[in-house]
mmCIF file of the C-alpha atoms, coordinates in Angstrom:
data_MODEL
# 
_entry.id   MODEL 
# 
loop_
_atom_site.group_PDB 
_atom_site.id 
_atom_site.type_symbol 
_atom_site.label_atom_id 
_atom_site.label_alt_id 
_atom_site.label_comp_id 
_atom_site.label_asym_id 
_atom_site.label_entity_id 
_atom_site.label_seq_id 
_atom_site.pdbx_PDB_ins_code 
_atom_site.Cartn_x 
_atom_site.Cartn_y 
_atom_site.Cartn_z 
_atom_site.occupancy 
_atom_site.B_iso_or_equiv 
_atom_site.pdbx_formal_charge 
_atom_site.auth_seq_id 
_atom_site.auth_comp_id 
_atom_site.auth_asym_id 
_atom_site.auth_atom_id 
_atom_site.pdbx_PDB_model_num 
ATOM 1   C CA . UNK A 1 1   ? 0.000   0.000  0.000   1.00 0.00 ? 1   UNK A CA 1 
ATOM 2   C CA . UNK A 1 2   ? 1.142   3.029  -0.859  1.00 0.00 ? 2   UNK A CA 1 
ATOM 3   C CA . UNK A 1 3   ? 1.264   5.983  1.831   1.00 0.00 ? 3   UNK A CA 1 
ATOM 4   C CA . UNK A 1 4   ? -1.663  8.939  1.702   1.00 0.00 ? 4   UNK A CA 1 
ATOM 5   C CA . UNK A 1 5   ? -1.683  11.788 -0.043  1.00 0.00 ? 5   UNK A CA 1 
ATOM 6   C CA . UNK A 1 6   ? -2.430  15.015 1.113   1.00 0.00 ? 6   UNK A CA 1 
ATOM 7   C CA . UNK A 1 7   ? -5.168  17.195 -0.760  1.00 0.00 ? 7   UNK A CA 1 
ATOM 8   C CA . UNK A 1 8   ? -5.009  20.872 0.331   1.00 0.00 ? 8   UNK A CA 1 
ATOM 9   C CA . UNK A 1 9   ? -8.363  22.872 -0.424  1.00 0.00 ? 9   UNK A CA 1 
ATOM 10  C CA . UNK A 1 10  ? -7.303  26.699 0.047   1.00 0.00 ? 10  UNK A CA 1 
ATOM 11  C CA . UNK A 1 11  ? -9.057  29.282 -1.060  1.00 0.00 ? 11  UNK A CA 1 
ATOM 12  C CA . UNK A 1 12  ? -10.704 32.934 0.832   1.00 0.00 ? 12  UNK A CA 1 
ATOM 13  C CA . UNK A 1 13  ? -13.027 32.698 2.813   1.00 0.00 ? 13  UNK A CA 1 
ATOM 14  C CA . UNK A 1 14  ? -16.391 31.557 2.167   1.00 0.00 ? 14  UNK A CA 1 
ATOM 15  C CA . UNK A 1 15  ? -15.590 29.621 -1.215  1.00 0.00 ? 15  UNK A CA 1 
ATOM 16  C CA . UNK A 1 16  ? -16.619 26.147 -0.217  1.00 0.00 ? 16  UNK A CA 1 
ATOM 17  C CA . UNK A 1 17  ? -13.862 24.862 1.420   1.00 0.00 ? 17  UNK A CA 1 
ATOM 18  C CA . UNK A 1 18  ? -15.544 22.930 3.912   1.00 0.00 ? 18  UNK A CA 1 
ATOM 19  C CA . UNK A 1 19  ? -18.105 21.783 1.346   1.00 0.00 ? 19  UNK A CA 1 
ATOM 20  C CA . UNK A 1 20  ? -15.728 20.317 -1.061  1.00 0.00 ? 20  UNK A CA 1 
ATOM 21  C CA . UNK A 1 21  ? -13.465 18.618 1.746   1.00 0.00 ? 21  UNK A CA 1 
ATOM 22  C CA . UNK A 1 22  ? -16.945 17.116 2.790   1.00 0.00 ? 22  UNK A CA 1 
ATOM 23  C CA . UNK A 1 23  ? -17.734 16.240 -0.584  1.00 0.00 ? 23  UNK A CA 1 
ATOM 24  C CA . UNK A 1 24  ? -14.243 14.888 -1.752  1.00 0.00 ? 24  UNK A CA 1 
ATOM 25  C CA . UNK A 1 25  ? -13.649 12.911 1.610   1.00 0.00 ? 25  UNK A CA 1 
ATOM 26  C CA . UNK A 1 26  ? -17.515 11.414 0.850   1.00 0.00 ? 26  UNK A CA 1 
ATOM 27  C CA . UNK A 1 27  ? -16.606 10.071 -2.630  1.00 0.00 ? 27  UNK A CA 1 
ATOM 28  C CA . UNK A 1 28  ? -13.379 8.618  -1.859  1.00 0.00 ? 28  UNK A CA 1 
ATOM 29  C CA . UNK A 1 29  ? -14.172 7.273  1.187   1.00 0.00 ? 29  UNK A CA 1 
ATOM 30  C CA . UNK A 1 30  ? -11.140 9.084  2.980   1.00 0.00 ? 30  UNK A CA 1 
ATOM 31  C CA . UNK A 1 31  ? -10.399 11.441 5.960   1.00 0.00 ? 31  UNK A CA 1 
ATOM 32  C CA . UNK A 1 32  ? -10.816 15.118 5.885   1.00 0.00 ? 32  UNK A CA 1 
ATOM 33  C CA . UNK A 1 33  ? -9.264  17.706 8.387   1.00 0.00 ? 33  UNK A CA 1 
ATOM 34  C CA . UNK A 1 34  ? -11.622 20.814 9.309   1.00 0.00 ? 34  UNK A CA 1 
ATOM 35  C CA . UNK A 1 35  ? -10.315 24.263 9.634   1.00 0.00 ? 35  UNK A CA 1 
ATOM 36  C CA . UNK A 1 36  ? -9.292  24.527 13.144  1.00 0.00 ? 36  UNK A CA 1 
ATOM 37  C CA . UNK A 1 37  ? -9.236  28.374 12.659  1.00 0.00 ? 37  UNK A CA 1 
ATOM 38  C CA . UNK A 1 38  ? -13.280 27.517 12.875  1.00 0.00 ? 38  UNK A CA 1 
ATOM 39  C CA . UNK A 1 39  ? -13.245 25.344 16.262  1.00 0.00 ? 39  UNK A CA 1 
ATOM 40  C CA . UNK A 1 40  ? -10.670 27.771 17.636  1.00 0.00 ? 40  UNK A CA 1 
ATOM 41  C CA . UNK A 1 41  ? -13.726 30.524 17.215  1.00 0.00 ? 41  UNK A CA 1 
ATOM 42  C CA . UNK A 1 42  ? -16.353 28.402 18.127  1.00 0.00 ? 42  UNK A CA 1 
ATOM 43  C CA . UNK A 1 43  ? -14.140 27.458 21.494  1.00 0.00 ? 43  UNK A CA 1 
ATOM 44  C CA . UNK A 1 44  ? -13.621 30.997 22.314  1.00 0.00 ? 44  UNK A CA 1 
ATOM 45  C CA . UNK A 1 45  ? -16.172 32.487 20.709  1.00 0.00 ? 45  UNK A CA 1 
ATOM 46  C CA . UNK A 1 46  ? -13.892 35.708 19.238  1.00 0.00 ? 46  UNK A CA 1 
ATOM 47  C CA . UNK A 1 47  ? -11.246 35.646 16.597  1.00 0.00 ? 47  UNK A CA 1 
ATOM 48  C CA . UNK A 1 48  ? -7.961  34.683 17.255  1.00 0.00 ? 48  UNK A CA 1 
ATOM 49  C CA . UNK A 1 49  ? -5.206  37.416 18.053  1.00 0.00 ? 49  UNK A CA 1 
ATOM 50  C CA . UNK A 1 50  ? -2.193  38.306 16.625  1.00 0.00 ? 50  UNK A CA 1 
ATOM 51  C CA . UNK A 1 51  ? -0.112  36.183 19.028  1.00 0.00 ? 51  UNK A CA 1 
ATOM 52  C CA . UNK A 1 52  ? -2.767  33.316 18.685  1.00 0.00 ? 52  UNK A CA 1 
ATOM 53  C CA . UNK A 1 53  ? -2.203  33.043 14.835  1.00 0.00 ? 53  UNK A CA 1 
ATOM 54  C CA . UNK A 1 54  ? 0.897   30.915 15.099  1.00 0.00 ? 54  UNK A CA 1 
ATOM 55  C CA . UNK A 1 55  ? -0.622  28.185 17.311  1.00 0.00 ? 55  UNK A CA 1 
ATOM 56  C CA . UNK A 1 56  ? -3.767  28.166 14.784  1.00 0.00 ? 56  UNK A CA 1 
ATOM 57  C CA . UNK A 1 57  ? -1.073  27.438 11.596  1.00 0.00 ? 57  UNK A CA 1 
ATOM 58  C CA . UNK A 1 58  ? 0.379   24.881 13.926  1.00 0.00 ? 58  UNK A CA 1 
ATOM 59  C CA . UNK A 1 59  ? -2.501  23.270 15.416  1.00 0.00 ? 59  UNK A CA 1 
ATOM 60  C CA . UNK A 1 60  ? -3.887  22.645 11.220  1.00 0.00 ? 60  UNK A CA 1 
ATOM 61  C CA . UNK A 1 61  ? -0.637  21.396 10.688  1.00 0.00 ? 61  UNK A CA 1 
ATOM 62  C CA . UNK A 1 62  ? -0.999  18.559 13.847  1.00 0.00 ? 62  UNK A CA 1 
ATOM 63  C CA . UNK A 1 63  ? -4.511  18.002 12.399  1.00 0.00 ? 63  UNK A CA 1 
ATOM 64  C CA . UNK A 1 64  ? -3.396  17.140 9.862   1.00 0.00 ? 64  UNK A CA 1 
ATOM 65  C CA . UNK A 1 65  ? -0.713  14.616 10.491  1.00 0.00 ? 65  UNK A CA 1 
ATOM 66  C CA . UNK A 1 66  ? -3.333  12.871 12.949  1.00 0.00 ? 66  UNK A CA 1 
ATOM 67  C CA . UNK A 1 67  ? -5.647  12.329 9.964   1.00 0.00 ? 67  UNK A CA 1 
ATOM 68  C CA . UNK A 1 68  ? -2.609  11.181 7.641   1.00 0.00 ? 68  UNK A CA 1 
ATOM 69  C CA . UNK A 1 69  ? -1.798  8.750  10.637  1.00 0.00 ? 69  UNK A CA 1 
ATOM 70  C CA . UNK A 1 70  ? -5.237  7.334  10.801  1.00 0.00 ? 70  UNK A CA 1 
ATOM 71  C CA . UNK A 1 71  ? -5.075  7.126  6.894   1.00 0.00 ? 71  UNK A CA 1 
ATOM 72  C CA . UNK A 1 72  ? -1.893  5.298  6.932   1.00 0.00 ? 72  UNK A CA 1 
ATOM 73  C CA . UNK A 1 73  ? -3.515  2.831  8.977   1.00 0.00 ? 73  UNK A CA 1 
ATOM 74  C CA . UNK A 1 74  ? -6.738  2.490  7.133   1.00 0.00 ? 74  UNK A CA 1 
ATOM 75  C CA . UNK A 1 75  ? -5.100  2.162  4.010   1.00 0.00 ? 75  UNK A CA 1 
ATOM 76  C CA . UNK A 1 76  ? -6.916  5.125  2.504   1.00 0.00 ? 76  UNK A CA 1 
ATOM 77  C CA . UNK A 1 77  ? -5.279  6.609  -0.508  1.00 0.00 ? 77  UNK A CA 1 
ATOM 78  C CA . UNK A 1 78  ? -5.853  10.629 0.372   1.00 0.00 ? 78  UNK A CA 1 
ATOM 79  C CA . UNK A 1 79  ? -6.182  13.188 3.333   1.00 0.00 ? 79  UNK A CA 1 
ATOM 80  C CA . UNK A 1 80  ? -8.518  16.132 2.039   1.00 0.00 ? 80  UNK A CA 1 
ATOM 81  C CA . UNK A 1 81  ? -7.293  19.160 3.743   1.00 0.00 ? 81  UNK A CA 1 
ATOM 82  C CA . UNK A 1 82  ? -9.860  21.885 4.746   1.00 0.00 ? 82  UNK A CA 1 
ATOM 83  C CA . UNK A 1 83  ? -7.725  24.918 3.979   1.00 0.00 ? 83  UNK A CA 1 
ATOM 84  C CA . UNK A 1 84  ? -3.772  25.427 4.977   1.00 0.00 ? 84  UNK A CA 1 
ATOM 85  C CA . UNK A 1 85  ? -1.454  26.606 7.344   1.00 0.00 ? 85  UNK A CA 1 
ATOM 86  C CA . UNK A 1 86  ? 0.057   29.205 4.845   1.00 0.00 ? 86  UNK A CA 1 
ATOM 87  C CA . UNK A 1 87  ? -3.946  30.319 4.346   1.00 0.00 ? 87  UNK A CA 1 
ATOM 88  C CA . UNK A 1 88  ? -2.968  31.701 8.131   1.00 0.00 ? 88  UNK A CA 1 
ATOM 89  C CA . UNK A 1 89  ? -0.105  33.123 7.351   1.00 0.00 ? 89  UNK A CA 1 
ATOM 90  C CA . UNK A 1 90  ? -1.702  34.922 4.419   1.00 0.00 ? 90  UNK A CA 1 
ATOM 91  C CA . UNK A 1 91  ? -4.264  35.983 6.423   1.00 0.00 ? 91  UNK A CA 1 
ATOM 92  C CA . UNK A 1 92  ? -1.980  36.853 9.390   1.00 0.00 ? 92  UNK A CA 1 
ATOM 93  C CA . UNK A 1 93  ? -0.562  39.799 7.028   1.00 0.00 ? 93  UNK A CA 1 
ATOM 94  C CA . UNK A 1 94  ? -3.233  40.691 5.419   1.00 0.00 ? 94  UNK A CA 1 
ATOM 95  C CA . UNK A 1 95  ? -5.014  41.128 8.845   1.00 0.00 ? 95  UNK A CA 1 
ATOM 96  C CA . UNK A 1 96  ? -2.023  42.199 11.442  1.00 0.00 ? 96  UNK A CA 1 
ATOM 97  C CA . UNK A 1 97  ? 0.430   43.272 8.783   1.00 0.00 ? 97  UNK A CA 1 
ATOM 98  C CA . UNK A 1 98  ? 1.944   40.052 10.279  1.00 0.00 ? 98  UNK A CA 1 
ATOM 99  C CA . UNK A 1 99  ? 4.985   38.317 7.853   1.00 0.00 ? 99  UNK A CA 1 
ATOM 100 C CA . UNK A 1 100 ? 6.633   35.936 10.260  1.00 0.00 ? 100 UNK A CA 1 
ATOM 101 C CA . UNK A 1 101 ? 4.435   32.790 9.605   1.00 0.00 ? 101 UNK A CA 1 
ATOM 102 C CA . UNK A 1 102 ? 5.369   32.800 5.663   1.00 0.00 ? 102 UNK A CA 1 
ATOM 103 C CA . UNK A 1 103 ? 8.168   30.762 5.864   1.00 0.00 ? 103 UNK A CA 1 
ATOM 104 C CA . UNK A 1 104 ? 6.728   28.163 8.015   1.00 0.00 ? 104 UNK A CA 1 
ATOM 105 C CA . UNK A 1 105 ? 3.513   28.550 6.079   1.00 0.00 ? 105 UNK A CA 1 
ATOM 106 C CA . UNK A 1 106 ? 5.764   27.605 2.963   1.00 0.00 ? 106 UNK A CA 1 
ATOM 107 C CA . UNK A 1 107 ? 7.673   25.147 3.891   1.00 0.00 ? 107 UNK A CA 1 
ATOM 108 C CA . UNK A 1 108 ? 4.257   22.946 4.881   1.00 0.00 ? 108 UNK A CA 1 
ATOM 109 C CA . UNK A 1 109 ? 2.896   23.748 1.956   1.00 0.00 ? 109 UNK A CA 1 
ATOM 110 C CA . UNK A 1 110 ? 5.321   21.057 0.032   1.00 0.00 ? 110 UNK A CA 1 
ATOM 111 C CA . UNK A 1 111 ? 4.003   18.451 1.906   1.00 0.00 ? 111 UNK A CA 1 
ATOM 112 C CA . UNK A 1 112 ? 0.883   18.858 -0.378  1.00 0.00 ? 112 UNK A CA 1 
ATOM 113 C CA . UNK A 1 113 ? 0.188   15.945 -3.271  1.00 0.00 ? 113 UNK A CA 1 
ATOM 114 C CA . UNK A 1 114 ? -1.975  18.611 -4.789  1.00 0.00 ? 114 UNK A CA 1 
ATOM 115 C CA . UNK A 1 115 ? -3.508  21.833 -4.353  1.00 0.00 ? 115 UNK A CA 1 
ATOM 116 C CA . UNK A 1 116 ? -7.054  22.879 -5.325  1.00 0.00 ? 116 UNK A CA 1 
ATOM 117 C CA . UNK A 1 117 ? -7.778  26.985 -5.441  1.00 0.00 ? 117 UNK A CA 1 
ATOM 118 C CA . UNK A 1 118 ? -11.025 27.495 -5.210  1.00 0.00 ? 118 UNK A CA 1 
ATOM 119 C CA . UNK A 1 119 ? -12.137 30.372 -7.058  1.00 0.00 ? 119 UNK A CA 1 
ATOM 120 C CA . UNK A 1 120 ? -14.469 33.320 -4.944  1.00 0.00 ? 120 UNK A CA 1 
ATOM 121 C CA . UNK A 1 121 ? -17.221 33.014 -7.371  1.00 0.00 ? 121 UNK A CA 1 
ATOM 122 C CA . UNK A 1 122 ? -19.523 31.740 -5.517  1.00 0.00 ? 122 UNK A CA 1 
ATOM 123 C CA . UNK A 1 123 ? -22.075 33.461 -3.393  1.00 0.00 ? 123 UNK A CA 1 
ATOM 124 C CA . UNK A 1 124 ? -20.516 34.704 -0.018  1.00 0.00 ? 124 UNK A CA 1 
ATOM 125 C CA . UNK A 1 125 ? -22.581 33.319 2.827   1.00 0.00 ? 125 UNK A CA 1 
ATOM 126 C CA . UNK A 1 126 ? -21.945 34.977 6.847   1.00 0.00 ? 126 UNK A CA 1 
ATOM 127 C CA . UNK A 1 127 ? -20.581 31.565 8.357   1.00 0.00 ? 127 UNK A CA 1 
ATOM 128 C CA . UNK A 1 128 ? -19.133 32.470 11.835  1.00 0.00 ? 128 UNK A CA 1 
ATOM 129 C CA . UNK A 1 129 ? -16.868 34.647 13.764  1.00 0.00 ? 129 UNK A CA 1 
ATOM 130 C CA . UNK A 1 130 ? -13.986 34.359 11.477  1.00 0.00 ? 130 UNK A CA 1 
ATOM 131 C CA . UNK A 1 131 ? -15.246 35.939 8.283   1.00 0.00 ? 131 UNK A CA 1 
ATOM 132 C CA . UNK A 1 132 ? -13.854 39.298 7.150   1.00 0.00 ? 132 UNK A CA 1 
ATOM 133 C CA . UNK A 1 133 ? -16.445 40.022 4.262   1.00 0.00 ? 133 UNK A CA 1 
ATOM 134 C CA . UNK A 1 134 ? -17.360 39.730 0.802   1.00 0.00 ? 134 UNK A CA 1 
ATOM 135 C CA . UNK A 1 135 ? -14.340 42.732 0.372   1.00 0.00 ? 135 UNK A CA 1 
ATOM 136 C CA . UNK A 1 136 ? -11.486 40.324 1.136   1.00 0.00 ? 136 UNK A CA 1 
ATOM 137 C CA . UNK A 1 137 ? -11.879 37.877 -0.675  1.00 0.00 ? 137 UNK A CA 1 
ATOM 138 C CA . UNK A 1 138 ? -10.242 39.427 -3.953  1.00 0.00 ? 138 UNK A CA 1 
ATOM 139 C CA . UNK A 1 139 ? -7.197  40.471 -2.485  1.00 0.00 ? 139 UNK A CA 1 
ATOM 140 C CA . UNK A 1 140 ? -6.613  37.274 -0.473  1.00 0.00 ? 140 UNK A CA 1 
ATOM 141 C CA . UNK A 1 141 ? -6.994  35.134 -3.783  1.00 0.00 ? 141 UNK A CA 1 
ATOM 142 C CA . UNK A 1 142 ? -4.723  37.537 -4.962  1.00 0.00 ? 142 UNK A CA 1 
ATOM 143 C CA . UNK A 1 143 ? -2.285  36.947 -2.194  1.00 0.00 ? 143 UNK A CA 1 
ATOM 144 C CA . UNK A 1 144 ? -3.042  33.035 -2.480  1.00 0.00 ? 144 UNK A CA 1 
ATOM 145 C CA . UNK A 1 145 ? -2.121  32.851 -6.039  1.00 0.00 ? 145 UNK A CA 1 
ATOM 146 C CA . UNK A 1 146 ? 1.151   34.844 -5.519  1.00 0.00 ? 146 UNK A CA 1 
ATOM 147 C CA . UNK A 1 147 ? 2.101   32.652 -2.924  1.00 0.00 ? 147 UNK A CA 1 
ATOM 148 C CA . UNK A 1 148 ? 1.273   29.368 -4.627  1.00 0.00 ? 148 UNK A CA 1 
ATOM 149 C CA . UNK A 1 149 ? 3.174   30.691 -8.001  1.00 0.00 ? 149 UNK A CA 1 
ATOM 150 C CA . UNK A 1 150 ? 6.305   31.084 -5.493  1.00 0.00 ? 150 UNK A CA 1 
ATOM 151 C CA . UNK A 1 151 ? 5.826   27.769 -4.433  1.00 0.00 ? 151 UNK A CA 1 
ATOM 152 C CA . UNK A 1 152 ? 5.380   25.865 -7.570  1.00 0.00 ? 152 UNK A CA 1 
ATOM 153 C CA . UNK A 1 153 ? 3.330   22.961 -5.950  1.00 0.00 ? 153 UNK A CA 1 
ATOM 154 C CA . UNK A 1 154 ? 0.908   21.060 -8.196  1.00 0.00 ? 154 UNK A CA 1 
ATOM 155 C CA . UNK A 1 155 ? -1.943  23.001 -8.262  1.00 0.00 ? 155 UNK A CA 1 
ATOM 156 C CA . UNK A 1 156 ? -5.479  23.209 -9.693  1.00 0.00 ? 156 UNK A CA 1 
ATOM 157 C CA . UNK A 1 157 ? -8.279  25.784 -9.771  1.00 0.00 ? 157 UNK A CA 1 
ATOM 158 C CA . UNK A 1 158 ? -11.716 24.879 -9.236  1.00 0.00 ? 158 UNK A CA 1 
ATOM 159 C CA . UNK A 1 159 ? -14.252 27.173 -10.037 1.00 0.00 ? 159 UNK A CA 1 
ATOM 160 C CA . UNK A 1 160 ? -17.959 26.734 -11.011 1.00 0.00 ? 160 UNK A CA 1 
ATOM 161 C CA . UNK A 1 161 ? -21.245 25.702 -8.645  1.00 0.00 ? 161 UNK A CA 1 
ATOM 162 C CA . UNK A 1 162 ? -22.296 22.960 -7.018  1.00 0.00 ? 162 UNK A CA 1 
ATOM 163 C CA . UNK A 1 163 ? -21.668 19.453 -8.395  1.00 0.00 ? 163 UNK A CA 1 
ATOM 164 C CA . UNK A 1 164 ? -19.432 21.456 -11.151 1.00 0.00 ? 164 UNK A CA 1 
ATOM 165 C CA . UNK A 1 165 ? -16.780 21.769 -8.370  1.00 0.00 ? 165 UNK A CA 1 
ATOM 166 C CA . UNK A 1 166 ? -16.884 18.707 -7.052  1.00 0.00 ? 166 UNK A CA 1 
ATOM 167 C CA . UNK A 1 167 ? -16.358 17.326 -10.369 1.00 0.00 ? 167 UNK A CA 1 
ATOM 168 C CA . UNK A 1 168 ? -13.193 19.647 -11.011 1.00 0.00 ? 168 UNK A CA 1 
ATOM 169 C CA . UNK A 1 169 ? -12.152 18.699 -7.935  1.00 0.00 ? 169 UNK A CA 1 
ATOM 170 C CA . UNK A 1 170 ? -12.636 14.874 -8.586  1.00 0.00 ? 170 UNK A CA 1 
ATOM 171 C CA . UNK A 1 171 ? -11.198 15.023 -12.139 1.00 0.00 ? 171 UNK A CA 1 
ATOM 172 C CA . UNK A 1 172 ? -7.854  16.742 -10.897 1.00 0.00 ? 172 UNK A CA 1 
ATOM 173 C CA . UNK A 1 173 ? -7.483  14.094 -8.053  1.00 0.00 ? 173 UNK A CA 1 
ATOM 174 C CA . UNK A 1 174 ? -8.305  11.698 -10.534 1.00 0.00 ? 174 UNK A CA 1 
ATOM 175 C CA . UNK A 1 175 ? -5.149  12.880 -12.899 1.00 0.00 ? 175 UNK A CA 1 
ATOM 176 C CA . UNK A 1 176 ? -2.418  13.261 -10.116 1.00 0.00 ? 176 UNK A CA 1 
ATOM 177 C CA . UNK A 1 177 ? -3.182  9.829  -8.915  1.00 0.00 ? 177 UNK A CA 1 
ATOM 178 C CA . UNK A 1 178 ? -2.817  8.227  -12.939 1.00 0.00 ? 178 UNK A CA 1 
ATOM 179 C CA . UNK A 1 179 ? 0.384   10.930 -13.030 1.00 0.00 ? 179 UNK A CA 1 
ATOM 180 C CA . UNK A 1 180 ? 1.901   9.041  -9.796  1.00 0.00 ? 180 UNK A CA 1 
ATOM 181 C CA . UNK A 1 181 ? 1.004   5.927  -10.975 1.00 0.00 ? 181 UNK A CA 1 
ATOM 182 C CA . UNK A 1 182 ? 2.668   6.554  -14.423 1.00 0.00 ? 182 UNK A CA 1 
ATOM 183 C CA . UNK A 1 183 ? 5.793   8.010  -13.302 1.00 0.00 ? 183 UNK A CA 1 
ATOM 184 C CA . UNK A 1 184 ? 5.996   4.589  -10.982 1.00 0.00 ? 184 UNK A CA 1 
ATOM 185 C CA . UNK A 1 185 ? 6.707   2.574  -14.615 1.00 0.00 ? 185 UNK A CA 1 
# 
C-alpha cells in the first residue's frame, strides 16, 4: 500500500472549502481535516489574536498529520485538507500586517500531493466569527495565487457551482493519482 496523499483545499473565505473537503472525503471514502481556525472561534467564541495566529497554523498542521496517521492505517489513498497553514499566514498579514508565519507557512505547503484553489465566485454566505467580508476575498486570492506561483506545488483551480466543483475537484485528483502511478513505470 502506498502511503496517503495530502489534498489541500485553500481558497478565501467563504468559497466552499468545507463543502468540497466534505464532498471529496464522501466520494473517496477518505479522511478530511476541518479548519481549526473555525473550532478555535467556536471554542472561544472571538477571533484569534495576533499572538494566537501561530498556534492556529500549527494546530492545522498537527490536524493534519493525525488524519494522515489514521489514513496510513486504514489504508486510505488521500487526506482532504480543509484549507492550509500558509492560508494563516496569508491571512496573518493581510489582517495584522503580520509576515513571520510565511516561511513556516511555505515550507508545509510542500508536503501537499496537490492543491485545489477554489475560485471566490460563488455566493458569499456569513458563516461564523472568522469571516472578514465579501471585500477580502479578492485580495486574499490575490495573495493566495502569488504565494502558490512562489511555491510551484501542483496546483489546480476549481471554479464553477455545485456538483461542477466537485467534479473539477474529482477530475484533478483523478489525474495526479494516474500521473503518480505513471511516473511509478
Amino acid at each position: 500500500m502506498k502511503a496517503p496523499k495530502l489534498i489541500c483545499i485553500i481558497g478565501a473565505e467563504c468559497t466552499g472549502k468545507t463543502t468540497l473537503a466534505r464532498a471529496l472525503a464522501a466520494n473517496f471514502d477518505c479522511p478530511w481535516v476541518p479548519e481549526h481556525l473555525r473550532d478555535f472561534c467556536d471554542t472561544h467564541a472571538r477571533t484569534p489574536t495576533r499572538d494566537e495566529q501561530a498556534g492556529i497554523l500549527e494546530m492545522q498542521h498537527l490536524n493534519e498529520l493525525a488524519a494522515l496517521g489514521d489514513a496510513t492505517q486504514q489504508e486510505k489513498p488521500f487526506v482532504f485538507c480543509d484549507t492550509a497553514p500558509l492560508l494563516t499566514a496569508i491571512y496573518s498579514d493581510f489582517i495584522f500586517g503580520d509576515r513571520s508565519l510565511y516561511a513556516r507557512g511555505r515550507g508545509l505547503h510542500s508536503g501537499y500531493a496537490l492543491t485545489l484553489l477554489l475560485e471566490p465566485n460563488i455566493a458569499w454566505v456569513a458563516d461564523g466569527l472568522q469571516r472578514e467580508g465579501a471585500q477580502v476575498r479578492a485580495p486574499i486570492t490575490e495573495l493566495i495565487v502569488r504565494e502558490l506561483a512562489t511555491l510551484g506545488v501542483p496546483l489546480a483551480t476549481v471554479a464553477g457551482q455545485a456538483e461542477g466543483r466537485i467534479e473539477t475537484a474529482m477530475d484533478a485528483i483523478r489525474a495526479l493519482d494516474s500521473e503518480l502511478i505513471l511516473c511509478r513505470h
